[in-house]
py3Dmol code that shows the C-alpha trace and the ligand (Angstrom):
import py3Dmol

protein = """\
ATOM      1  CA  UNK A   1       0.000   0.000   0.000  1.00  0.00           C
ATOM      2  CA  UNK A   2       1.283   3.595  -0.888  1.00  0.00           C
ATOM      3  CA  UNK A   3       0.592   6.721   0.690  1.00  0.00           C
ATOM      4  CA  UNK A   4       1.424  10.752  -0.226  1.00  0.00           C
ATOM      5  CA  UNK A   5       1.004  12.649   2.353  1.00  0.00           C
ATOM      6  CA  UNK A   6       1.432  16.446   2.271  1.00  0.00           C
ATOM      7  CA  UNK A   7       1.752  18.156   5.043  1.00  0.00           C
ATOM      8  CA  UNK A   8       3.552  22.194   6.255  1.00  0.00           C
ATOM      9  CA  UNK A   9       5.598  19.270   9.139  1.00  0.00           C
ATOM     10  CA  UNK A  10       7.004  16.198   7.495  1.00  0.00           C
ATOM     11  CA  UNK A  11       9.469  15.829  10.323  1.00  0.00           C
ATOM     12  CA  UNK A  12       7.143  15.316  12.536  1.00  0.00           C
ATOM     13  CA  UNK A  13       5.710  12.107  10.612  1.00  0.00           C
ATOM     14  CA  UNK A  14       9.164  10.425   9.612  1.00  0.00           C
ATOM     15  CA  UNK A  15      10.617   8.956  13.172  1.00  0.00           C
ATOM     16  CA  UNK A  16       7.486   7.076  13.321  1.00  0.00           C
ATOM     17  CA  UNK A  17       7.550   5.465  10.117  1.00  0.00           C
ATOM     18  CA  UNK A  18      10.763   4.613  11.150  1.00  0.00           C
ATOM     19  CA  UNK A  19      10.329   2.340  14.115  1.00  0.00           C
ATOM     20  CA  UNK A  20       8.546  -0.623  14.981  1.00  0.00           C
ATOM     21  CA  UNK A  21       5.885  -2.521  12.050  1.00  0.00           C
ATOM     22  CA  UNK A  22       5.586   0.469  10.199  1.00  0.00           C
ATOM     23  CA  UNK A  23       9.748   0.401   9.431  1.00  0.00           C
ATOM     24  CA  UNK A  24       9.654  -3.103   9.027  1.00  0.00           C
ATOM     25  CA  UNK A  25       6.715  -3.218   6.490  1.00  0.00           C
ATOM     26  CA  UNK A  26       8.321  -0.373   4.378  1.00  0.00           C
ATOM     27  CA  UNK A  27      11.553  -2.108   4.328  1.00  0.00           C
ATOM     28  CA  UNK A  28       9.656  -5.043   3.314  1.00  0.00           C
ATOM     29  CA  UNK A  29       7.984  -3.056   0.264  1.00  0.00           C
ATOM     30  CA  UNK A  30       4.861  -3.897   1.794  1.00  0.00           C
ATOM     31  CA  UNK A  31       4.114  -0.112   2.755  1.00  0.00           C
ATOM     32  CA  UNK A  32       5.808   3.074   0.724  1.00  0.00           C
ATOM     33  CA  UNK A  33       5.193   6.564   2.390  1.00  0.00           C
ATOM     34  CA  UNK A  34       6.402   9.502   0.773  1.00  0.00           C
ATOM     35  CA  UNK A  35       6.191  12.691   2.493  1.00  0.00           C
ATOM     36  CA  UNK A  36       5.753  16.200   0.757  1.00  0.00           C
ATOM     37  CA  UNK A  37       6.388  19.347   2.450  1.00  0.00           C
ATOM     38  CA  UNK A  38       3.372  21.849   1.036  1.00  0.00           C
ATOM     39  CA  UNK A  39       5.835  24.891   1.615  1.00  0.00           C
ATOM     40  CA  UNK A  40       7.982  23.299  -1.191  1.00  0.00           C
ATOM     41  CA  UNK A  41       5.218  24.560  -3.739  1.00  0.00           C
ATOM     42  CA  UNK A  42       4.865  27.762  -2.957  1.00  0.00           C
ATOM     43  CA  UNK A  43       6.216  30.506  -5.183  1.00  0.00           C
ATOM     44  CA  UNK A  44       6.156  33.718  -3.313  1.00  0.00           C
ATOM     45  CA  UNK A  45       9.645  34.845  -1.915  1.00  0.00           C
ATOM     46  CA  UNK A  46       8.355  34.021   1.751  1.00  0.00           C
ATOM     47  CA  UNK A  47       6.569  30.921   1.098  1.00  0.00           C
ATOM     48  CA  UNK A  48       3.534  31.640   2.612  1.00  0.00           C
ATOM     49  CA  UNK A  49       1.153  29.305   2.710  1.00  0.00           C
ATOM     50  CA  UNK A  50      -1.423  30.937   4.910  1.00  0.00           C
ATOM     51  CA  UNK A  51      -3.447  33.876   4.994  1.00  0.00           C
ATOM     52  CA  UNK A  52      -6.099  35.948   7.329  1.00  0.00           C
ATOM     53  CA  UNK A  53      -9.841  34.494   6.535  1.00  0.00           C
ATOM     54  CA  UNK A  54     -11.790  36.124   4.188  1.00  0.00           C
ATOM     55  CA  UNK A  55     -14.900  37.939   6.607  1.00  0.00           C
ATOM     56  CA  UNK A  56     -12.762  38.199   9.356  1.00  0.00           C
ATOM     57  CA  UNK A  57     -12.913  36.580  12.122  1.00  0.00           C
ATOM     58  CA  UNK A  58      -9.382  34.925  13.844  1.00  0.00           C
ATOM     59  CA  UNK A  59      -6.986  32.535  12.877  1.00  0.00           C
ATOM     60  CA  UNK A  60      -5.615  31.383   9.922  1.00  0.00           C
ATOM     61  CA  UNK A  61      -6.446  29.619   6.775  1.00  0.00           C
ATOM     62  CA  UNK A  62      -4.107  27.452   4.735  1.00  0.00           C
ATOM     63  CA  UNK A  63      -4.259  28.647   1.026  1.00  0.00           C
ATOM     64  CA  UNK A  64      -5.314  27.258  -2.048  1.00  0.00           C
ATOM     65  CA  UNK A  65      -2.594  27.133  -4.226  1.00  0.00           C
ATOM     66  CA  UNK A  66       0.220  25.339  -2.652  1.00  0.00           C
ATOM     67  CA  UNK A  67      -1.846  22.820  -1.724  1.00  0.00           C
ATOM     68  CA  UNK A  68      -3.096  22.229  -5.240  1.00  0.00           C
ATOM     69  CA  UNK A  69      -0.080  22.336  -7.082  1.00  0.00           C
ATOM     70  CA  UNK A  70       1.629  20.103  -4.077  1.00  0.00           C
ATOM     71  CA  UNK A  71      -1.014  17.320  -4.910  1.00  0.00           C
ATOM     72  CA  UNK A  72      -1.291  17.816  -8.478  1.00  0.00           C
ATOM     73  CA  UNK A  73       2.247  18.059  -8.953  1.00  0.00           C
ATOM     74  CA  UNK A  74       2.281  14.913  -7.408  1.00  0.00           C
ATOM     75  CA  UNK A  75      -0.511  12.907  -8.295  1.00  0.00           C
ATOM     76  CA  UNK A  76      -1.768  15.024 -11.421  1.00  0.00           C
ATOM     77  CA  UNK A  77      -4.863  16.608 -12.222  1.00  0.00           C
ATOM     78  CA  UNK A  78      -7.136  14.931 -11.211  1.00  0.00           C
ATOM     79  CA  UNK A  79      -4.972  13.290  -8.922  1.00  0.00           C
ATOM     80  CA  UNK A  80      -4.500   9.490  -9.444  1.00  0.00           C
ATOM     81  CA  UNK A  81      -6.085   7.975  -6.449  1.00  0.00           C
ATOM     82  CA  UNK A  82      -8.550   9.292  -3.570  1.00  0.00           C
ATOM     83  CA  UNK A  83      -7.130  12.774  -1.478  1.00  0.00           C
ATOM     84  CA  UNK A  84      -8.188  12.283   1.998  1.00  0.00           C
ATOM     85  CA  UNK A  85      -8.277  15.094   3.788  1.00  0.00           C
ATOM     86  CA  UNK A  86      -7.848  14.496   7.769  1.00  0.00           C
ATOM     87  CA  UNK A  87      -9.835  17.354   9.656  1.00  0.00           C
ATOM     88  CA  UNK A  88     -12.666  16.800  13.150  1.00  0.00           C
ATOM     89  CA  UNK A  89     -15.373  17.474  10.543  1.00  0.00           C
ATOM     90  CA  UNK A  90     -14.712  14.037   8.374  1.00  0.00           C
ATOM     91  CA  UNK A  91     -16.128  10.834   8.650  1.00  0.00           C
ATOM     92  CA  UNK A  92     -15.267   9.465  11.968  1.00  0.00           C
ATOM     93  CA  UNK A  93     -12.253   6.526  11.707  1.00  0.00           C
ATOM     94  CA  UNK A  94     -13.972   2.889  13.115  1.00  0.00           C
ATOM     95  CA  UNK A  95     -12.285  -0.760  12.363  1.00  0.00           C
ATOM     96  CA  UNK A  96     -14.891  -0.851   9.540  1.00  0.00           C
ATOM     97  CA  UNK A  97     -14.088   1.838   7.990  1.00  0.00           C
ATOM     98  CA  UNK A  98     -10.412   1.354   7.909  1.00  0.00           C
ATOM     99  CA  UNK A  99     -11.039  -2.356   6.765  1.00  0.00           C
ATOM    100  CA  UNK A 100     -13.179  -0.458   3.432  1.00  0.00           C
ATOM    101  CA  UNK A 101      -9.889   2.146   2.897  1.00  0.00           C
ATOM    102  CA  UNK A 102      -7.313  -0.778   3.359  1.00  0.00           C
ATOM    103  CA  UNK A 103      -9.066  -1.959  -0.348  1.00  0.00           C
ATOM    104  CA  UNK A 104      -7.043   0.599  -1.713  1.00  0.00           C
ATOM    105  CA  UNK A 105      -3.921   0.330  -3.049  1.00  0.00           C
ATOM    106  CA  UNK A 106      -2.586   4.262  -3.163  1.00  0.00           C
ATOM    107  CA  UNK A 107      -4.193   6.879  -0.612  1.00  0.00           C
ATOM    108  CA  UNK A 108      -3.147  10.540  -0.707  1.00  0.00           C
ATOM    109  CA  UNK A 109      -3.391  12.587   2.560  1.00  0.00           C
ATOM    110  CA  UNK A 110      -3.577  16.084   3.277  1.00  0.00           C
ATOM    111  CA  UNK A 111      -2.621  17.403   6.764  1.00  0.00           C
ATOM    112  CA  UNK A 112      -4.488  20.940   7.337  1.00  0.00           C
ATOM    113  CA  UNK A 113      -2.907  22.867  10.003  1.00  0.00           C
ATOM    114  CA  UNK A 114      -4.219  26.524  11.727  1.00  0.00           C
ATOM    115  CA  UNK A 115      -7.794  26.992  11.361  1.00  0.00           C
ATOM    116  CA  UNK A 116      -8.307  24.642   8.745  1.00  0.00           C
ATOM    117  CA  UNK A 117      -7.898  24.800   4.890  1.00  0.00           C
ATOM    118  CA  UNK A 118      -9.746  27.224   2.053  1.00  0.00           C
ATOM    119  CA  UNK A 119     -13.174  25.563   1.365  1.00  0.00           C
ATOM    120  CA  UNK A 120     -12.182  25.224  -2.649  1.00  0.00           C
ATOM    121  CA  UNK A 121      -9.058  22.331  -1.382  1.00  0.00           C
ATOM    122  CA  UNK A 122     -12.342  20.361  -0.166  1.00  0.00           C
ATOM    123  CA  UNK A 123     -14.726  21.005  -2.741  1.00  0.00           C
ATOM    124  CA  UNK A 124     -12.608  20.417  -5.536  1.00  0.00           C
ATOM    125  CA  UNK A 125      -9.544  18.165  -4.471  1.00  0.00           C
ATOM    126  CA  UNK A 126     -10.515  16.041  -1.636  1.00  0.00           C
ATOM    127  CA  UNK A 127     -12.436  13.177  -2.255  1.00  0.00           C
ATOM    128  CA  UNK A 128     -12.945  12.365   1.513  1.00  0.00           C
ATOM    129  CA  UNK A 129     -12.773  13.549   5.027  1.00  0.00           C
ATOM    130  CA  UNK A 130     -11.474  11.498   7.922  1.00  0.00           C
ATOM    131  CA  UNK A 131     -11.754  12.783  11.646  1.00  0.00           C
ATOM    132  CA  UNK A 132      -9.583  10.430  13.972  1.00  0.00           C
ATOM    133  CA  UNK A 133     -12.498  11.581  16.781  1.00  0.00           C
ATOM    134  CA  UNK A 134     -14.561  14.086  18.350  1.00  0.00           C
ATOM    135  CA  UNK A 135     -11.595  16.280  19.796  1.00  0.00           C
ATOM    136  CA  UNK A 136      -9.378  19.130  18.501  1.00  0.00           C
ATOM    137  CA  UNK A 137      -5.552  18.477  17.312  1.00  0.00           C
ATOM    138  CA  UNK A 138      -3.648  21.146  16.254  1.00  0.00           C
ATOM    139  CA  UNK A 139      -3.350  19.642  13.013  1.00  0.00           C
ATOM    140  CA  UNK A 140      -3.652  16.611  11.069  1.00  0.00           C
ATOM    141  CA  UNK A 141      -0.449  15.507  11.543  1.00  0.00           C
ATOM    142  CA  UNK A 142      -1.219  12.516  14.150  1.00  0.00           C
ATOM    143  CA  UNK A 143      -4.471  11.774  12.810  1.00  0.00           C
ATOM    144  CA  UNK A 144      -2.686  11.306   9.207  1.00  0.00           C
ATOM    145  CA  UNK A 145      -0.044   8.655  11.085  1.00  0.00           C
ATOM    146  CA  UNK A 146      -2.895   7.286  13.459  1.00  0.00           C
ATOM    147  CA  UNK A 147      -4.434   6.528  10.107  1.00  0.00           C
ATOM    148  CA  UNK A 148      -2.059   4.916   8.316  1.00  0.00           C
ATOM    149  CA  UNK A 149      -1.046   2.672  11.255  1.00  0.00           C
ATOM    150  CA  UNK A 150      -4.407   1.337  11.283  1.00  0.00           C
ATOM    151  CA  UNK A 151      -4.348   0.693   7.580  1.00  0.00           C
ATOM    152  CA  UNK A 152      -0.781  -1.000   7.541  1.00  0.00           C
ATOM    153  CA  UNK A 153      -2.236  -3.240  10.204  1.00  0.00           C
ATOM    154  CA  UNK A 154      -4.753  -4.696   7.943  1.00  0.00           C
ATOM    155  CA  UNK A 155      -1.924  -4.849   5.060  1.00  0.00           C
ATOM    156  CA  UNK A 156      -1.364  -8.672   4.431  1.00  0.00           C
ATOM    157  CA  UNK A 157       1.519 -10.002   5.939  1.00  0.00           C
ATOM    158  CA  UNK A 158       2.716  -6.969   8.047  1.00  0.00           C
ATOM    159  CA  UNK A 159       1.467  -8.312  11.168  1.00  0.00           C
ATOM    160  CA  UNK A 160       3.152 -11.410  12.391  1.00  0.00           C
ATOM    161  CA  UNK A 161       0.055 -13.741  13.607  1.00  0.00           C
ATOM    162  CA  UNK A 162      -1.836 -13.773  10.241  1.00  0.00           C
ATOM    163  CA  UNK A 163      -4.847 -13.561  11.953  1.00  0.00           C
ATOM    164  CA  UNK A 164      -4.423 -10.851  14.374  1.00  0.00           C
ATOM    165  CA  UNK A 165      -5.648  -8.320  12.433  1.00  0.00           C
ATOM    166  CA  UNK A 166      -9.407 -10.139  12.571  1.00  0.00           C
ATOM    167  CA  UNK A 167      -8.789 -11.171  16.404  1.00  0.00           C
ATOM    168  CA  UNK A 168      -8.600  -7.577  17.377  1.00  0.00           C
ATOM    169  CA  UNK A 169     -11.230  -5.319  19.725  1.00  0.00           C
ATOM    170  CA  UNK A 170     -13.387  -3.770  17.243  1.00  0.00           C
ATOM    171  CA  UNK A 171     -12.242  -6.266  14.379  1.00  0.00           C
ATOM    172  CA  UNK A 172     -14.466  -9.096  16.359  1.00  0.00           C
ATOM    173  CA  UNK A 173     -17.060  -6.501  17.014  1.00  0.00           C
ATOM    174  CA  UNK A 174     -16.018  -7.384  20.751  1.00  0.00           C
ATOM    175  CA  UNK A 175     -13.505  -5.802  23.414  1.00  0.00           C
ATOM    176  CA  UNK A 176     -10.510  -8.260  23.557  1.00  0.00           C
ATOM    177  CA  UNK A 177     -10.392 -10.850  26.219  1.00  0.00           C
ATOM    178  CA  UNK A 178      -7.480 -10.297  28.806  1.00  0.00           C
ATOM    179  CA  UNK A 179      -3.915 -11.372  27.937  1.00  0.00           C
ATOM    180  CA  UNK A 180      -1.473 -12.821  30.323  1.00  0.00           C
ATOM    181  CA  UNK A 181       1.800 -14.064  30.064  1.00  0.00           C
ATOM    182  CA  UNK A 182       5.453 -15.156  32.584  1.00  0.00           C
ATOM    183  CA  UNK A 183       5.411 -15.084  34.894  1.00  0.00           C
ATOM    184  CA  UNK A 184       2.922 -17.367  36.584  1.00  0.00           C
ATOM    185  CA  UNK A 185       2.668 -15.188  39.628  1.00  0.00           C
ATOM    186  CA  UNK A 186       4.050 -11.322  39.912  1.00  0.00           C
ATOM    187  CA  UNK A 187       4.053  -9.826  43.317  1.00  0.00           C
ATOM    188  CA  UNK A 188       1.425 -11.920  44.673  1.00  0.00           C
ATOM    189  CA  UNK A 189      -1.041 -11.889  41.549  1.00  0.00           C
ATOM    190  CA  UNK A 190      -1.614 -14.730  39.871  1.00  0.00           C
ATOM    191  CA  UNK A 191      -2.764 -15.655  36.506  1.00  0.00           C
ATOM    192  CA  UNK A 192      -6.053 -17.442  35.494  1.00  0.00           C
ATOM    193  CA  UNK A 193      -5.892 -21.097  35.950  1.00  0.00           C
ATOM    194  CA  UNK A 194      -7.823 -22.271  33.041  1.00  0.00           C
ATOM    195  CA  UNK A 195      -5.240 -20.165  30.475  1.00  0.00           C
ATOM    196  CA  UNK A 196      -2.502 -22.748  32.241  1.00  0.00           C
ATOM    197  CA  UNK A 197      -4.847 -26.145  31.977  1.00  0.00           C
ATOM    198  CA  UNK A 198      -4.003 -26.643  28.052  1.00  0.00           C
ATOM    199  CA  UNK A 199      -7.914 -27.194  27.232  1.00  0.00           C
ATOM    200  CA  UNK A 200      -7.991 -25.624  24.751  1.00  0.00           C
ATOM    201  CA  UNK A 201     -11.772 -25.405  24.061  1.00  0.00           C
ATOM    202  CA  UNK A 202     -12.262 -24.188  27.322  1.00  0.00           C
ATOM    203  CA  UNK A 203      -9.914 -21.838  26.753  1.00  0.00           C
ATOM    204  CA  UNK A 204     -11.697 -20.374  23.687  1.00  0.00           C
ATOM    205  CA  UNK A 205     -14.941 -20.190  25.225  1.00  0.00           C
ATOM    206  CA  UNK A 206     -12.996 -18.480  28.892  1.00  0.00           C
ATOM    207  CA  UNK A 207     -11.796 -15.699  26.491  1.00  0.00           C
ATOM    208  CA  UNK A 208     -15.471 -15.440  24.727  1.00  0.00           C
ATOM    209  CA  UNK A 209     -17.100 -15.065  27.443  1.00  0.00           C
ATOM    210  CA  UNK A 210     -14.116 -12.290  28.961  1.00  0.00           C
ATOM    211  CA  UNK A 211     -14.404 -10.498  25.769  1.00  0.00           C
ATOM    212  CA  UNK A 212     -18.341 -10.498  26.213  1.00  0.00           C
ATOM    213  CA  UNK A 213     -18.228  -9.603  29.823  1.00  0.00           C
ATOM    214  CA  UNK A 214     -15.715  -7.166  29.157  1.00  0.00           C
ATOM    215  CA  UNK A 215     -17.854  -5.456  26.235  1.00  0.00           C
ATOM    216  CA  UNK A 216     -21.134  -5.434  28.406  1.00  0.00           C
ATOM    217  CA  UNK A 217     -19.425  -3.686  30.845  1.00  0.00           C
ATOM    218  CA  UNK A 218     -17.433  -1.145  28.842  1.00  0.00           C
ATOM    219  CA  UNK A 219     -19.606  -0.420  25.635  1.00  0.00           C
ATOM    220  CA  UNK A 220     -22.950  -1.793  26.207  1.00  0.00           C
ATOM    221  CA  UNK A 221     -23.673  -0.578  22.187  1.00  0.00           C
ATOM    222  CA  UNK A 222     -21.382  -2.709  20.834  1.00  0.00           C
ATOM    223  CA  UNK A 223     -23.323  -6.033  21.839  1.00  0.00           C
ATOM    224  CA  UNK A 224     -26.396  -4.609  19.867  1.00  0.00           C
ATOM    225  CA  UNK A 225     -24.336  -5.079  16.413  1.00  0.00           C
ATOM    226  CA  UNK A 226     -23.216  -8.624  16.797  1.00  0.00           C
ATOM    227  CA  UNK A 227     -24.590 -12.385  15.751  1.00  0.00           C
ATOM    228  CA  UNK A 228     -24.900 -14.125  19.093  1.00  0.00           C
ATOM    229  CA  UNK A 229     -24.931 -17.817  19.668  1.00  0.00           C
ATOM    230  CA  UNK A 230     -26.885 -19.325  22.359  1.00  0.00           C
ATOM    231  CA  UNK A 231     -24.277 -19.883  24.367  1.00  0.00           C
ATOM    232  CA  UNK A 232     -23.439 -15.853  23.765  1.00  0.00           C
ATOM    233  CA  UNK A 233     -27.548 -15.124  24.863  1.00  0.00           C
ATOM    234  CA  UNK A 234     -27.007 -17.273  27.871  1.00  0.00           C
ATOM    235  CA  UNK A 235     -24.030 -15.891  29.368  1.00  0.00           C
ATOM    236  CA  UNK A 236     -25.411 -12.381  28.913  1.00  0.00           C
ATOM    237  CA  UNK A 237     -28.495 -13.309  30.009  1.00  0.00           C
ATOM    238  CA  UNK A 238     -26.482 -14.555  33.115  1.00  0.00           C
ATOM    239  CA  UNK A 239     -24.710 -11.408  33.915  1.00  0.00           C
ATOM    240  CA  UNK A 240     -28.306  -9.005  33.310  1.00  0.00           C
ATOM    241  CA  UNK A 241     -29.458 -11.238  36.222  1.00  0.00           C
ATOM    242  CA  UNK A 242     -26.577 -10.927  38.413  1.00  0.00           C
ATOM    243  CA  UNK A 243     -26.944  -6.962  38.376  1.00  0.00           C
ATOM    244  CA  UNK A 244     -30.706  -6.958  38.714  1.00  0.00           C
ATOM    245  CA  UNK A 245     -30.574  -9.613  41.576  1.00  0.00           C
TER     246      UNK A 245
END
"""
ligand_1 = """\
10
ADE
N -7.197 17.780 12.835
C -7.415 18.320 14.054
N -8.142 17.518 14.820
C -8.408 16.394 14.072
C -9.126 15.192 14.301
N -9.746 14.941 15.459
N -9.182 14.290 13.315
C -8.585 14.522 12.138
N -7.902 15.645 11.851
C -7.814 16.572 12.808
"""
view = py3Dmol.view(width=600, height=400)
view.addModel(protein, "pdb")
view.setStyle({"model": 0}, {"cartoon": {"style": "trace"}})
view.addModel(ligand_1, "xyz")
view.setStyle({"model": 1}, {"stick": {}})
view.zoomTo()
view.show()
């Protein structure tokens, strides 16, 4: 999967992409990321590439231009594959709607900064708005690497387990189950003694019903969206009682 992303701070994207899974799947040509500084496609002496809004009002708006030719220069005109612009207005980011952007093979990105961007960027160059949630950065920076983390994730082969990716919280549609590993007992706390009995159906259906409990407790709302077995209804049904009892 390849990604542009243009942005007024590419330094503050690269040490990330080079650590950890997201290194490791670019070194592996599994991920390419290049990074484009906007500033680079300006043309004024000062490089400016914001000015004061048009009706007053404060702050600043990032300009047309620079971001147009940046992308275009890039990508051409129209650019080659969707422009996603990252802003709290977008579409928020869920598991399901990464899984539906993973499909695609080349992504663009556009990092506003300051107030946000001139209303002609969206209307005419973006093809989609992402929001990484309901809370204010002070640009898209983060949300552009939070992003593509998630996306890389779902990239065949980057992740070690091959199914990890679908065993996740929110991939399942449930919270994940509790993990434990050595040692066997850490300053007096144990570990489950079923996860050390090697049945392993009883294991599965421990870590089912953890990830259920776990869910009901924490986001009710998820439970709502998911095919329950029996077994599922019963459990539930089990822990409803306990609390009204
Ligand atoms: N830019 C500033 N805040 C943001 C958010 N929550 N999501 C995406 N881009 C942003």
């Amino acid at each position: 999967m390849k990604f542009d992303v243009f942005t007024l701070f590419p330094e503050v994207l690269a040490p990330y992409l080079q650590a950890s899974i997201m290194q490791r799947a670019r070194e592996r040509e599994l991920l390419e990321v290049n990074l484009h500084n906007i500033r680079d496609w300006t043309t004024d002496k000062h490089h400016v590439t914001d000015d004061t809004p048009y009706g007053g009002g404060g702050g600043m708006v990032m300009k047309p231009e620079p971001i147009f030719a940046a992308v275009e220069g890039v990508l051409g005109a129209p650019p080659s594959c969707p422009v996603i612009l990252l802003t709290p207005q977008g579409e928020t980011l869920t598991q399901k709607k990464a899984k539906s952007l993973a499909e695609n093979d080349h992504l663009a990105l556009i990092a506003g900064r300051y107030e946000g961007v001139d209303e002609r960027v969206r209307q005419h160059l973006v093809t989609e708005e992402i929001s990484i949630g309901d809370y204010v950065l002070t640009g898209g920076e983060l949300p552009a690497l939070v992003l593509m983390d998630t996306l890389t994730r779902l990239i065949p082969g980057v992740l070690g387990d091959p199914l990890a990716a679908e065993k996740d919280s929110h991939a399942t549609g449930l919270l994940e189950h509790p993990h434990y590993t050595r040692p066997a007992e850490f300053q007096g706390w144990g570990v489950p003694e079923i996860l050390r009995s090697g049945h392993h159906a009883r294991i599965a259906r421990w870590r089912r019903e953890q990830a259920l409990r776990r869910t009901w407790q924490r986001r009710p709302e998820m439970l709502e969206e998911l095919d329950l077995s029996e077994e599922d209804r019963a459990f539930l049904g089990n822990l409803e009682g306990a609390r009204g009892g």
